[in-house]
N, CA, C and O of each residue as an XYZ file, in Angstrom:
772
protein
N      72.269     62.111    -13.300
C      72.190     60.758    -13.815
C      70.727     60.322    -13.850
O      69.864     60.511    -12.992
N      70.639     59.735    -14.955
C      69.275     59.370    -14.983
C      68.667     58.277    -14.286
O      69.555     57.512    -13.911
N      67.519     57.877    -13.952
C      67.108     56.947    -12.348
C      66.892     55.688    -13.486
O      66.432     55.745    -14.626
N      67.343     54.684    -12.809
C      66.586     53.367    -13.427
C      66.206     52.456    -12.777
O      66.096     52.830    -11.610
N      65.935     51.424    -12.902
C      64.768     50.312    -12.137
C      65.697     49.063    -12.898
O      66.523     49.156    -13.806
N      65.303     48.100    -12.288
C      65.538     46.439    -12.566
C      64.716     45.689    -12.756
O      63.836     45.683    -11.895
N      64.591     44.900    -13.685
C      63.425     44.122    -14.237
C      64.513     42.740    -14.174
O      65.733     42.897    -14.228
N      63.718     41.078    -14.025
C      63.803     40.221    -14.518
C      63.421     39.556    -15.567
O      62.213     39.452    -15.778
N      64.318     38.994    -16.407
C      64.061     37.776    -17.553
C      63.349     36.565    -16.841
O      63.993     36.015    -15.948
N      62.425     36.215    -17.058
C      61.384     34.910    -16.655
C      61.908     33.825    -17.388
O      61.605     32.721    -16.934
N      62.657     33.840    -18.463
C      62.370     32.271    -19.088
C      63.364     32.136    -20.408
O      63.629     33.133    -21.079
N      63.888     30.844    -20.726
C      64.950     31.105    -21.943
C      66.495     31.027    -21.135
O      66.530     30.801    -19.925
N      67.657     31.221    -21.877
C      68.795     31.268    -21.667
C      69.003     32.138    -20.679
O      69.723     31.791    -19.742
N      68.568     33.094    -20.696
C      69.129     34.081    -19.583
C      68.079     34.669    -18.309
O      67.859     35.822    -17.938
N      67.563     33.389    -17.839
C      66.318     32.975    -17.127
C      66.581     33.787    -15.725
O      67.809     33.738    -15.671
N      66.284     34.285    -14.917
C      66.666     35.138    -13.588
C      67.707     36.072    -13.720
O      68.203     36.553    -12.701
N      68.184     36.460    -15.058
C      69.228     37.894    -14.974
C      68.133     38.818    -14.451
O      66.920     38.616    -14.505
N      68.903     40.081    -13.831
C      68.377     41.080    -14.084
C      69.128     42.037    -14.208
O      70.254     42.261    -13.762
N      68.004     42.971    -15.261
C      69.321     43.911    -16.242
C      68.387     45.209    -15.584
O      67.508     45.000    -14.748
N      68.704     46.489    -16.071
C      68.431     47.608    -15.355
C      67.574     48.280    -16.518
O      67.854     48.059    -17.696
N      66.531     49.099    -16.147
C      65.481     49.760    -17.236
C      65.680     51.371    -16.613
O      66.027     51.858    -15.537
N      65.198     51.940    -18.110
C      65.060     53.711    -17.594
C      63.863     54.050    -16.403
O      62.653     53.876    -16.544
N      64.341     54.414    -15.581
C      62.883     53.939    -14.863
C      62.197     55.762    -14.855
O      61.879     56.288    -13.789
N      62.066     56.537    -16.268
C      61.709     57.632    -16.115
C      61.050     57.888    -17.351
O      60.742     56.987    -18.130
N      60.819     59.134    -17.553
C      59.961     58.934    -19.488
C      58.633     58.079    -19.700
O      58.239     57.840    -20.841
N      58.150     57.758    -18.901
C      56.723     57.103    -18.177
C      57.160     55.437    -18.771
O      56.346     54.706    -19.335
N      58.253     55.156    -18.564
C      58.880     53.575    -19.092
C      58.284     53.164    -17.741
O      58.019     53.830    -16.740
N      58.110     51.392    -18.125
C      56.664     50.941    -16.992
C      57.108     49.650    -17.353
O      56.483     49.286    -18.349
N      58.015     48.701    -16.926
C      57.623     47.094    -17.247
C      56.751     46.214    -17.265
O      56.004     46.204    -16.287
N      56.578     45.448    -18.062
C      55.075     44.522    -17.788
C      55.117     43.776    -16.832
O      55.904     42.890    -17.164
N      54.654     43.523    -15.562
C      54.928     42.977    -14.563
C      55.160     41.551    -15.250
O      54.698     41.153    -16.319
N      55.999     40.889    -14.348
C      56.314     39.552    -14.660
C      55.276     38.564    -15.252
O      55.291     38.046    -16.369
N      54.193     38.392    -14.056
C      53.391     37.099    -14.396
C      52.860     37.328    -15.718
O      52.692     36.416    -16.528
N      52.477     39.086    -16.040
C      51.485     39.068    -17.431
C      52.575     39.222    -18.583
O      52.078     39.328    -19.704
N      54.108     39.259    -18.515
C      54.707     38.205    -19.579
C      54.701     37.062    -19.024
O      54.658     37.618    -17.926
N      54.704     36.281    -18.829
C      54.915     34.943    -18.721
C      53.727     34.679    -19.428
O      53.751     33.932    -20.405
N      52.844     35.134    -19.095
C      51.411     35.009    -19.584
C      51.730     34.815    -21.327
O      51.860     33.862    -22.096
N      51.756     35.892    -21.396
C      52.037     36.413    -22.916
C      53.144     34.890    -23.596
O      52.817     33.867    -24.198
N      54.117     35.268    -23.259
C      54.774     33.913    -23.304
C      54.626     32.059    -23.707
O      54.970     31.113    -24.416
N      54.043     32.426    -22.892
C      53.379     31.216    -22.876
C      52.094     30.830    -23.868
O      51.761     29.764    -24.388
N      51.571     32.050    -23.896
C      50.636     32.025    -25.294
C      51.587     31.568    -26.701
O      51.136     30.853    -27.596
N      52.781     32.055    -26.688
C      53.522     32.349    -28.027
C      54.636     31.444    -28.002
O      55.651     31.674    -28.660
N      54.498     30.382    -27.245
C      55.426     29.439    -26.916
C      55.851     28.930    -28.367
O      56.871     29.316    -28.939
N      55.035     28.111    -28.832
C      55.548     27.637    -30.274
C      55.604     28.317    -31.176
O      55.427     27.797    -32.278
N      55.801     29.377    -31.113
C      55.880     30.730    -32.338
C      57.857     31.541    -32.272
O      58.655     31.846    -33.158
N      57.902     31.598    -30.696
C      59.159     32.660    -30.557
C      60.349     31.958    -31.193
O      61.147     32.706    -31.758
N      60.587     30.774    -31.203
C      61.664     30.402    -31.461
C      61.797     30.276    -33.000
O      61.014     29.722    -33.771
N      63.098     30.986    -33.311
C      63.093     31.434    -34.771
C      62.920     32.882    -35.337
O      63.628     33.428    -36.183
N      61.790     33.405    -34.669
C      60.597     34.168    -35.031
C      61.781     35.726    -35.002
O      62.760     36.113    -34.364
N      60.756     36.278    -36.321
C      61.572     37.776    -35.986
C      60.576     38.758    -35.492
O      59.483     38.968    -36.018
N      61.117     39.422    -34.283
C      60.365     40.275    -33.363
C      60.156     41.637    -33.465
O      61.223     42.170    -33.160
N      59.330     42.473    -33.738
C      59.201     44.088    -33.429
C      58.700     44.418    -32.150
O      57.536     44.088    -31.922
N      59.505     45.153    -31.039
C      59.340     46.055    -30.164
C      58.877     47.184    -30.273
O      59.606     48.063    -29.816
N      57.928     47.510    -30.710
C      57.834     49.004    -31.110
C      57.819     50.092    -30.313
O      58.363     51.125    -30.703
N      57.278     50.036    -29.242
C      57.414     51.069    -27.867
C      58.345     50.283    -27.190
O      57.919     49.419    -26.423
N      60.000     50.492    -27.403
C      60.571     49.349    -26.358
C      60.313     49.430    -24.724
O      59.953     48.676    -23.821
N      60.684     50.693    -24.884
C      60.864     51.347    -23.395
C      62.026     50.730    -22.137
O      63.095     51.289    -21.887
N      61.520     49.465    -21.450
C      62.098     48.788    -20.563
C      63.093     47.470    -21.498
O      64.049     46.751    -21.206
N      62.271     47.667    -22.668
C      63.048     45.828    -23.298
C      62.608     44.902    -22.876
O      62.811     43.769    -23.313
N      61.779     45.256    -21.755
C      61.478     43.860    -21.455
C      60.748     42.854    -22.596
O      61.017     41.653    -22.591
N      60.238     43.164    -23.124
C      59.329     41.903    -24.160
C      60.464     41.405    -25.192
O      60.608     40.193    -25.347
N      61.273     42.317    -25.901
C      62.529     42.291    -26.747
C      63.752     41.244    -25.855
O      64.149     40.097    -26.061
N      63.993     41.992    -25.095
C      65.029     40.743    -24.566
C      64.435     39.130    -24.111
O      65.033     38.058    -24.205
N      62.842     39.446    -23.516
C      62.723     37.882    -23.040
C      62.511     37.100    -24.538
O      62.723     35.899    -24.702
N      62.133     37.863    -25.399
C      61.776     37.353    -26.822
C      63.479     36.344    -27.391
O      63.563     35.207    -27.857
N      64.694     37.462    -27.057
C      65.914     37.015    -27.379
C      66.203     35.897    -26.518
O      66.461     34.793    -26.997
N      66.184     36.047    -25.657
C      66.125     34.864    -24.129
C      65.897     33.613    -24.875
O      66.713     32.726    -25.125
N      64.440     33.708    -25.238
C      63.670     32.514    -25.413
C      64.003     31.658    -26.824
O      63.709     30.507    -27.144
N      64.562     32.458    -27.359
C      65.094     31.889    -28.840
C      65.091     32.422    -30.322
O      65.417     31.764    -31.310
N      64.451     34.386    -30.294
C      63.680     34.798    -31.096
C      64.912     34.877    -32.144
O      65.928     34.921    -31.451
N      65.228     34.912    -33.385
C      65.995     35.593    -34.435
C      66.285     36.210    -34.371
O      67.505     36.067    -34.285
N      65.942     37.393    -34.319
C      66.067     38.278    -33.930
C      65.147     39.457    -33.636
O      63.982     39.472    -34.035
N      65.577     40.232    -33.081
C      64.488     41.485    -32.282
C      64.792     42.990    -33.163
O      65.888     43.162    -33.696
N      63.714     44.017    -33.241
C      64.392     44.754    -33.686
C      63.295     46.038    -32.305
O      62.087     46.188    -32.487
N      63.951     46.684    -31.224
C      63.080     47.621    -30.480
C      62.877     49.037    -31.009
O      63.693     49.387    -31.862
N      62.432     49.454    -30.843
C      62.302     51.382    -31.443
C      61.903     51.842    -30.358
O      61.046     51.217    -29.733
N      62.599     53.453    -29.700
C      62.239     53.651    -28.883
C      62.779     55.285    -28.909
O      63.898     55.733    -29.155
N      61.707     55.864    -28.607
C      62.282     57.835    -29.108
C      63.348     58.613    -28.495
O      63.961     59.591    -28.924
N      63.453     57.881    -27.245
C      63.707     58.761    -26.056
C      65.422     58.328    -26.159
O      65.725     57.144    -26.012
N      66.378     59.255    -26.391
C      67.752     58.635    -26.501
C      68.335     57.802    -25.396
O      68.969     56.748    -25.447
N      67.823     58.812    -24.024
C      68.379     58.120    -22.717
C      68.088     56.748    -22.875
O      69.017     55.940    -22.878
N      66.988     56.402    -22.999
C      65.947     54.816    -22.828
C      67.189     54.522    -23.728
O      68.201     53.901    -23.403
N      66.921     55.048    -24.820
C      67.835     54.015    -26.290
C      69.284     53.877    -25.116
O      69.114     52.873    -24.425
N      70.260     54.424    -24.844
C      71.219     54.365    -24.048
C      71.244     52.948    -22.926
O      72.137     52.143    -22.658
N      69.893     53.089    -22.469
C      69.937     52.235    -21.087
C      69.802     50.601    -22.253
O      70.363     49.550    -21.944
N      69.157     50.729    -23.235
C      69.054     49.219    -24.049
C      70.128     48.927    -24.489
O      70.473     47.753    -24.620
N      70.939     50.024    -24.834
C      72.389     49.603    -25.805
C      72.743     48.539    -24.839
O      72.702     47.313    -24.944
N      73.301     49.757    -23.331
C      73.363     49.156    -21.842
C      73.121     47.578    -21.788
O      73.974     46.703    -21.932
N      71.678     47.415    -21.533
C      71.508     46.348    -21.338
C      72.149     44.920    -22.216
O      72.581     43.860    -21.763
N      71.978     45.471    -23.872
C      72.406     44.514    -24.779
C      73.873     44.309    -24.093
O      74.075     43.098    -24.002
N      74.706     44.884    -23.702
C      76.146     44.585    -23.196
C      76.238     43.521    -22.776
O      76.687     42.436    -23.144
N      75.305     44.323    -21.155
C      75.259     43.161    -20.389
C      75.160     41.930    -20.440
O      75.779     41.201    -19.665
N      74.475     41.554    -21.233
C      73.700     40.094    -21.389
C      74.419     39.405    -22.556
O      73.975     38.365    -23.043
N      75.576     40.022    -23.013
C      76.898     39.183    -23.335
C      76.364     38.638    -24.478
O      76.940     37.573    -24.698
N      75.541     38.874    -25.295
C      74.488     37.912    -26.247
C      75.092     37.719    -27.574
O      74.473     37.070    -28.417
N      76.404     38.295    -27.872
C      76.817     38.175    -29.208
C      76.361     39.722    -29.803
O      76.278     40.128    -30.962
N      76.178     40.204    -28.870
C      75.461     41.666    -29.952
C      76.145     42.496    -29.430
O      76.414     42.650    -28.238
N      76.584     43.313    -30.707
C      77.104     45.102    -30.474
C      76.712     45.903    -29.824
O      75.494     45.842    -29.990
N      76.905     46.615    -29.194
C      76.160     47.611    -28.567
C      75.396     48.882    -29.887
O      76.156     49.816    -30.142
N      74.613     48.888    -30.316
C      74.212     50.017    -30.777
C      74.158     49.581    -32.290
O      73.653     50.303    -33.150
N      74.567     48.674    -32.484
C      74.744     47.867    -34.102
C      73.664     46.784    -34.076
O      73.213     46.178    -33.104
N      73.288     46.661    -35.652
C      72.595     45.704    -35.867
C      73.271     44.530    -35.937
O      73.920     44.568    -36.982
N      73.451     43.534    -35.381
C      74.341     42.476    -35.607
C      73.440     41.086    -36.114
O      73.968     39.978    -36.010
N      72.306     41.202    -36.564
C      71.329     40.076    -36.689
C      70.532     39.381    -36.031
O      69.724     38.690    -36.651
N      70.547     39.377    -34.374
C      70.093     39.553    -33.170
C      69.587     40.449    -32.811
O      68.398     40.232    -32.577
N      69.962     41.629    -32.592
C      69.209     43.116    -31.411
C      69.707     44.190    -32.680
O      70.743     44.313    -33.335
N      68.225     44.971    -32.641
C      68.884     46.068    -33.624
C      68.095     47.078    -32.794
O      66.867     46.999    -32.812
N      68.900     48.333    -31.830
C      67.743     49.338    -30.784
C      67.932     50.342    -31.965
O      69.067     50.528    -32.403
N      66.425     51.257    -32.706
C      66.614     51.905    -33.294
C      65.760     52.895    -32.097
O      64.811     52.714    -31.334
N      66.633     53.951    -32.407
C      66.609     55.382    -32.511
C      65.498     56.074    -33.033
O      65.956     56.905    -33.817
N      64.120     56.161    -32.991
C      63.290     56.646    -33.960
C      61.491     57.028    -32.924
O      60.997     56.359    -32.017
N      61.084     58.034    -33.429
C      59.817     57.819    -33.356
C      59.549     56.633    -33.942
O      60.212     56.033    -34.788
N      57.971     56.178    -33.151
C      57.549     54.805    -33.779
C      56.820     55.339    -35.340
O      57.219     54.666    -36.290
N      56.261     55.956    -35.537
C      55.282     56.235    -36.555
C      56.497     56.438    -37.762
O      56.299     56.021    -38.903
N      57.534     56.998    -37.447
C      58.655     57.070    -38.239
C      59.126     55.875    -39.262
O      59.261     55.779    -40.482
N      59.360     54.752    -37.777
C      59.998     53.527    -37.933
C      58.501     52.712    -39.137
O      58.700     51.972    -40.101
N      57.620     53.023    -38.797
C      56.170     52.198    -39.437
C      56.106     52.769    -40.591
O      55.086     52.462    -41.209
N      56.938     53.623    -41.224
C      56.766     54.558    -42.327
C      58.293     54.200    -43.068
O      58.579     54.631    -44.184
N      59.307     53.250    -42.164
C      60.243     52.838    -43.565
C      59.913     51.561    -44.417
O      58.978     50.762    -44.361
N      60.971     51.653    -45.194
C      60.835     50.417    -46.923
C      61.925     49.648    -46.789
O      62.982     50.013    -46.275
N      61.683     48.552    -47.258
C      62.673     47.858    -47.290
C      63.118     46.479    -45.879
O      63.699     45.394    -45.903
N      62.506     47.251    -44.892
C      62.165     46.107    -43.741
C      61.844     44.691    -43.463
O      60.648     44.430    -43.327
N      62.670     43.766    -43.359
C      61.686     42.325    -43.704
C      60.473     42.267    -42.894
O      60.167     43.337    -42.366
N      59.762     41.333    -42.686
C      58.416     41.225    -42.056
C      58.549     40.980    -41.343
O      59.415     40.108    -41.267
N      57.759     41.514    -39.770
C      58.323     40.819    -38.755
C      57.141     39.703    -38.334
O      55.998     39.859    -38.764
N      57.415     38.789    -37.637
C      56.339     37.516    -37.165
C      55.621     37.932    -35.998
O      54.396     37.815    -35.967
N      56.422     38.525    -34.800
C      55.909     38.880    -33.648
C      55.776     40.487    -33.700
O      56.403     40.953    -34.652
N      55.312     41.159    -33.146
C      55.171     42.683    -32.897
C      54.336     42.659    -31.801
O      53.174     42.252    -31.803
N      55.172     43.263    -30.528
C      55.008     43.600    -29.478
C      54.340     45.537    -29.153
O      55.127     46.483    -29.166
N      53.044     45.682    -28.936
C      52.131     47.160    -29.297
C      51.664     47.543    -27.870
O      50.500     47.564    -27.471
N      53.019     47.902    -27.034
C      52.681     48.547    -25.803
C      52.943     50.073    -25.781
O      54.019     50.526    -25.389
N      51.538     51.146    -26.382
C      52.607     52.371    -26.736
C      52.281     52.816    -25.040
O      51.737     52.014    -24.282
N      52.650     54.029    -24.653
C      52.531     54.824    -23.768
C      51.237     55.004    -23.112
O      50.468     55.389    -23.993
N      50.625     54.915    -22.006
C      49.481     54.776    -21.480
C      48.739     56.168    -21.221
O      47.677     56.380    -20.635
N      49.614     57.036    -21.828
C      49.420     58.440    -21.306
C      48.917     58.801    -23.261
O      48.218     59.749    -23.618
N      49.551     57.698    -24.228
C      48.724     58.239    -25.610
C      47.842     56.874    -25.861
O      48.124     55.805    -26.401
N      46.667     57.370    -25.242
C      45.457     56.566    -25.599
C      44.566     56.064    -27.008
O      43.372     55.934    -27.278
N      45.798     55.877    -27.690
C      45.283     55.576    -29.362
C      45.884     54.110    -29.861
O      46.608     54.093    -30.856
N      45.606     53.014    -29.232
C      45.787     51.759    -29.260
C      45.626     51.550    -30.436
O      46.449     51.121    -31.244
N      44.479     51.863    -30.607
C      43.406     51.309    -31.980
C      44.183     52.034    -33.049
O      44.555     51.332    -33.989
N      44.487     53.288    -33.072
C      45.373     54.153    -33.896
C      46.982     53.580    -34.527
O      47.459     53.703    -35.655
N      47.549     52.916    -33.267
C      48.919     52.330    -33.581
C      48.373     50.620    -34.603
O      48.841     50.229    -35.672
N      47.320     49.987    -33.782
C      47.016     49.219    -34.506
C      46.996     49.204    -35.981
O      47.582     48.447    -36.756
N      46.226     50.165    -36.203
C      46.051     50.515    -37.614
C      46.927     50.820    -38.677
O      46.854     50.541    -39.873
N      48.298     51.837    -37.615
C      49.339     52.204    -38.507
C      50.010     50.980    -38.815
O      50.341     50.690    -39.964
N      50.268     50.085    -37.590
C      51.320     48.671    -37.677
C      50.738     47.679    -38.826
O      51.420     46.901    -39.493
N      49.062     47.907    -38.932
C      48.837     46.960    -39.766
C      48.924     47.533    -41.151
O      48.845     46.727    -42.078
N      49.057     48.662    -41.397
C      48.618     48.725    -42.593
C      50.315     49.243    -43.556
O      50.324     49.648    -44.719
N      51.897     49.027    -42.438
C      53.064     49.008    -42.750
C      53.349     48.098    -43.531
O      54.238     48.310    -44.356
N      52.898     47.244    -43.509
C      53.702     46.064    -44.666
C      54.984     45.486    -43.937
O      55.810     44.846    -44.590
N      55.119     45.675    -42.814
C      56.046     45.234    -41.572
C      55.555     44.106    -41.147
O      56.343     43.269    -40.705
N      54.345     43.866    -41.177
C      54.069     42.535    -40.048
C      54.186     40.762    -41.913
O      54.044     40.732    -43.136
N      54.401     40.115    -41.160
C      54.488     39.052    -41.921
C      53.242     38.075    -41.898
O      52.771     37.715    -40.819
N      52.594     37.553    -43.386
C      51.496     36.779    -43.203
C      51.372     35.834    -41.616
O      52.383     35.511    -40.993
N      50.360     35.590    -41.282
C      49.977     35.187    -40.034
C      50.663     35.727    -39.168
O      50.604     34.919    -38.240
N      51.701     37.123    -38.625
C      51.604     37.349    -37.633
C      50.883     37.252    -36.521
O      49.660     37.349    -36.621
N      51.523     37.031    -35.169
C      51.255     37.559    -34.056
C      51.135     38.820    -33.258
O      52.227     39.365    -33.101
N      50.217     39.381    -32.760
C      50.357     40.597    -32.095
C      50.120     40.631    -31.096
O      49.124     40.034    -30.687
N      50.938     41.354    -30.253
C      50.669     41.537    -28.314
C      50.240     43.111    -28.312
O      50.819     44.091    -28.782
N      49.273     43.012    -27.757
C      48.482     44.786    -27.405
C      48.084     45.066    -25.865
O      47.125     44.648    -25.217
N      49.246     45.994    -25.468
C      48.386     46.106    -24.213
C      48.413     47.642    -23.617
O      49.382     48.391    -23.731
N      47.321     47.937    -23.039
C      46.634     48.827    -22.821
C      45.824     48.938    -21.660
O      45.353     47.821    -21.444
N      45.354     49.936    -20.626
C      44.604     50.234    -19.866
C      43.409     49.212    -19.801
O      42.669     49.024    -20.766
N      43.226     48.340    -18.168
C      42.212     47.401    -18.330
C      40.585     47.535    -18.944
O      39.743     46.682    -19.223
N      40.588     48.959    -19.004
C      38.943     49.989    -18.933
C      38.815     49.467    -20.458
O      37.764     48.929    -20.803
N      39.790     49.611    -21.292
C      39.476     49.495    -22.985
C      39.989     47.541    -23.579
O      40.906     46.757    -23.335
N      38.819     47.549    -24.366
C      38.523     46.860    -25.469
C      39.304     47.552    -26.391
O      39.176     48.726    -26.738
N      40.424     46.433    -26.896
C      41.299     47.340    -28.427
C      40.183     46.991    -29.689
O      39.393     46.049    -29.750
N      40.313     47.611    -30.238
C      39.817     48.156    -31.454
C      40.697     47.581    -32.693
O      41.754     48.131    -33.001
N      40.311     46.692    -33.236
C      41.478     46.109    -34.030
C      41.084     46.098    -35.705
O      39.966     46.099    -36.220
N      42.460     46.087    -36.362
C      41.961     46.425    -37.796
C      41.573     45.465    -38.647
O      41.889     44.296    -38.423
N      40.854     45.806    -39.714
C      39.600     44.104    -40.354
C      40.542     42.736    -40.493
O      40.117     41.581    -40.498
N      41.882     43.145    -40.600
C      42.572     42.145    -41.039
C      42.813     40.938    -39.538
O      43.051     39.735    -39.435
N      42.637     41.833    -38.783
C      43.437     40.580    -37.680
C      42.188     40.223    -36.612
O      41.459     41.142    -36.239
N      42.029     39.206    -36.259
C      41.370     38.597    -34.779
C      41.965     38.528    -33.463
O      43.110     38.412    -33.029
N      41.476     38.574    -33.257
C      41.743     38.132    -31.737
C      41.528     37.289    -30.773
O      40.373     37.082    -30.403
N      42.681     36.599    -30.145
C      42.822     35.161    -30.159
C      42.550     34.745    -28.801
O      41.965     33.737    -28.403
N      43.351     36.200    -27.825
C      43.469     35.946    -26.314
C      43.075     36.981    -25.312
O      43.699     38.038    -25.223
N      42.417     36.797    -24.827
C      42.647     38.615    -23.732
C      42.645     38.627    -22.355
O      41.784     37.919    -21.834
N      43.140     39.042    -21.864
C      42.962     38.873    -19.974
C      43.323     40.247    -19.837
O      43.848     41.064    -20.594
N      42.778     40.286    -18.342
C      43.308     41.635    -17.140
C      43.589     41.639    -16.330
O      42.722     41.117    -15.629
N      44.532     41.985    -15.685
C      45.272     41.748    -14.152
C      44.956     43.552    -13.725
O      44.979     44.429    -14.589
N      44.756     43.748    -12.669
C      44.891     44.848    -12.327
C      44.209     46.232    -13.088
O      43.001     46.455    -13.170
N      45.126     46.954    -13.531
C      44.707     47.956    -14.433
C      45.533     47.521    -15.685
O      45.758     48.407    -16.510
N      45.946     46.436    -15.895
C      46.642     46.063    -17.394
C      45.517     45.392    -17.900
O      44.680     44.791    -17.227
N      45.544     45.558    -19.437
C      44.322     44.304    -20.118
C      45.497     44.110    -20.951
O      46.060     45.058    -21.498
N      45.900     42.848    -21.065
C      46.827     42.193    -22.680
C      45.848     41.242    -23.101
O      44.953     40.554    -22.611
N      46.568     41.568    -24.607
C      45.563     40.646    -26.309
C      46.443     39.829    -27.170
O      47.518     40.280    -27.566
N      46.176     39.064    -27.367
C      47.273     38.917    -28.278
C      46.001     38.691    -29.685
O      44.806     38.397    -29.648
N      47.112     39.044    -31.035
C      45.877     38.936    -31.774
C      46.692     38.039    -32.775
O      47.804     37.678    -32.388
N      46.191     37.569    -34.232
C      47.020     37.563    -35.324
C      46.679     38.032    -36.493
O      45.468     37.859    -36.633
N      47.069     38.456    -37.253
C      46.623     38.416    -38.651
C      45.813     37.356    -39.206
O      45.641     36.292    -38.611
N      45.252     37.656    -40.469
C      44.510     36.399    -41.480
C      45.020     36.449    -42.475
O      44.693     35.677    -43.376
């Protein structure tokens, strides 16, 4: 059986659940305070807003996004087990959503990310959440692919986070609005122009 971990929801409808994460596959939750952080930056944005998870991993940013009021979320995540433990979680949290179906709320796809950044037909998303793996050190690289998908929606928002040592590298189109570091985390949030 595969090992998992427990994370809490900070904020929104389903404020102190806690649902269970893969805790293997180098899946890593964002510690609490630096979502809340994040959060709180994007306060007048989430509600409504349609979300990309792109490295889901834990869900955590995807579900507090649903929590808080988002439209819907859509996570991508390679690893089937992980995909398994999100179906999982979507259960749990009773949210009106299918397990494993897109229901207009939570859609967990199944996919490499570079895959998912390479389909047509996708509406735009407002938020996109860019936490890839800390072990593939190409921030600036995913940046580039996400921006240049035709996925993100005029004035998006973007959350980037990455190893405290690096400055992201961001593509001509977007600024950057916010940045802090706790520890060995640095988060950004940026937006489009």
């Amino acid at each position: 059986m595969a090992k998992t971990g427990r994370l809490r929801i900070i904020g929104g409808r389903w404020r102190g659940r806690r649902i269970p994460f893969a805790a293997f596959a180098g899946v890593r939750p964002t510690p609490d305070r630096i979502r809340e952080t994040v959060f709180n930056w994007l306060q007048g944005y989430i509600e409504g807003s349609r979300c990309l998870d792109l490295f889901a991993g834990s869900g955590a940013f995807g579900f507090e996004a649903l929590s808080r009021g988002a439209a819907s979320v859509v996570m991508v995540e390679q690893d089937l087990r992980v995909v398994q433990t999100l179906q999982g979680c979507a259960g749990l949290l009773g949210s009106g959503m299918e397990t494993g179906m897109n229901t207009g709320r939570l859609e967990v796809v199944w996919s490499d990310a570079a895959d998912f950044l390479n389909r047509r037909g996708v509406p735009p998303f407002d938020i996109a959440f860019l936490d890839p793996p800390y072990r593939d050190a190409s921030l600036a690289r995913w940046a580039e692919r996400l921006a240049g998908s035709g996925l993100l929606a005029r004035a998006a928002w973007i959350y980037l986070e990455a190893p405290s040592h690096l400055t992201p590298e961001l593509p001509p189109a977007w600024s950057l609005v916010r940045s802090k570091r706790s520890g060995q985390v640095g988060y950004h949030l940026a937006r489009t122009d």
